[in-house]
C-alpha positions, 0 to 999 in steps of 0.5 A: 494502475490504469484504474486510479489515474488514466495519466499512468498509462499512456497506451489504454490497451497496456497496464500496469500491475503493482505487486507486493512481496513482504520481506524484512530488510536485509534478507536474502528476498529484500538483497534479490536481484532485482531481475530474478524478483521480477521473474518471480512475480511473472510466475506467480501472476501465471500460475494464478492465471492472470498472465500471459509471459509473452505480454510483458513489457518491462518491470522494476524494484522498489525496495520500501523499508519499515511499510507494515507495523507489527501487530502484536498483543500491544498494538492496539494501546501503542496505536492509541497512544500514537492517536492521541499525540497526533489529534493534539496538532490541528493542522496535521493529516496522517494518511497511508501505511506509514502516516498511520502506522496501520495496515491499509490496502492501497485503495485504503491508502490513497483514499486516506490522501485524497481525504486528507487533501479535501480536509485541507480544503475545509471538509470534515473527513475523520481519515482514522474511519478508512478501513476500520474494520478489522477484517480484511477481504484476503481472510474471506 
């Protein structure tokens, strides 16, 4: 988190890590508690090496209902379909996961805010060419 803004953090030899869990609202994962959840994402960072339990500060929850589409075989004509409603207003500017209803890494998703805020301001960004691609870097 320190990376995206030095103003998240306030002692620059401390970080913050942001982790993600994709669950469906109202499982047993999404009801946790949130306790348990965060000793889960301790383990987890352990095992992957990139943590030392004795370091860790505190953490939190937060439950974001509805953040992934579902990509199924009419994903690509329900997207275009959403696309042609919303190029119809001049002054709108989709941004994120929920705005474009598509799948975006976080850098993704705050790049298509920081563009949107410059479309604002006069330029030209087309925030529909963010991560075009339709590969991804966990499947490499």
């Amino acid at each position: 988190m320190n990376n995206w803004s030095p103003q998240l953090i306030k002692d620059e030899n401390k970080t913050c890590l942001g982790m993600e869990y994709v669950c469906n609202e109202n499982d047993k994962f999404w009801k946790g508690e949130d306790a348990s959840i965060i000793k889960l994402g301790l383990k987890d960072l352990n095992k992957l090496g990139l943590f030392k339990e004795v370091k860790f500060m505190d953490g939190f929850i937060s439950r974001i209902p509805k953040t992934y589409p579902v990509y199924d075989e009419t994903y690509p004509e329900n997207i275009k379909i959403v696309r042609e409603y919303l190029d119809k207003f001049e002054n709108l500017q989709p941004i994120g996961r929920y705005g474009m209803f598509k799948y975006n890494n976080m850098d993704h998703s705050i790049l298509t805010g920081l563009f949107a805020a410059e479309n604002i301001l006069g330029k030209k960004h087309n925030i529909w060419e963010i991560n075009a691609d339709d590969d991804y870097q966990e499947e490499k």
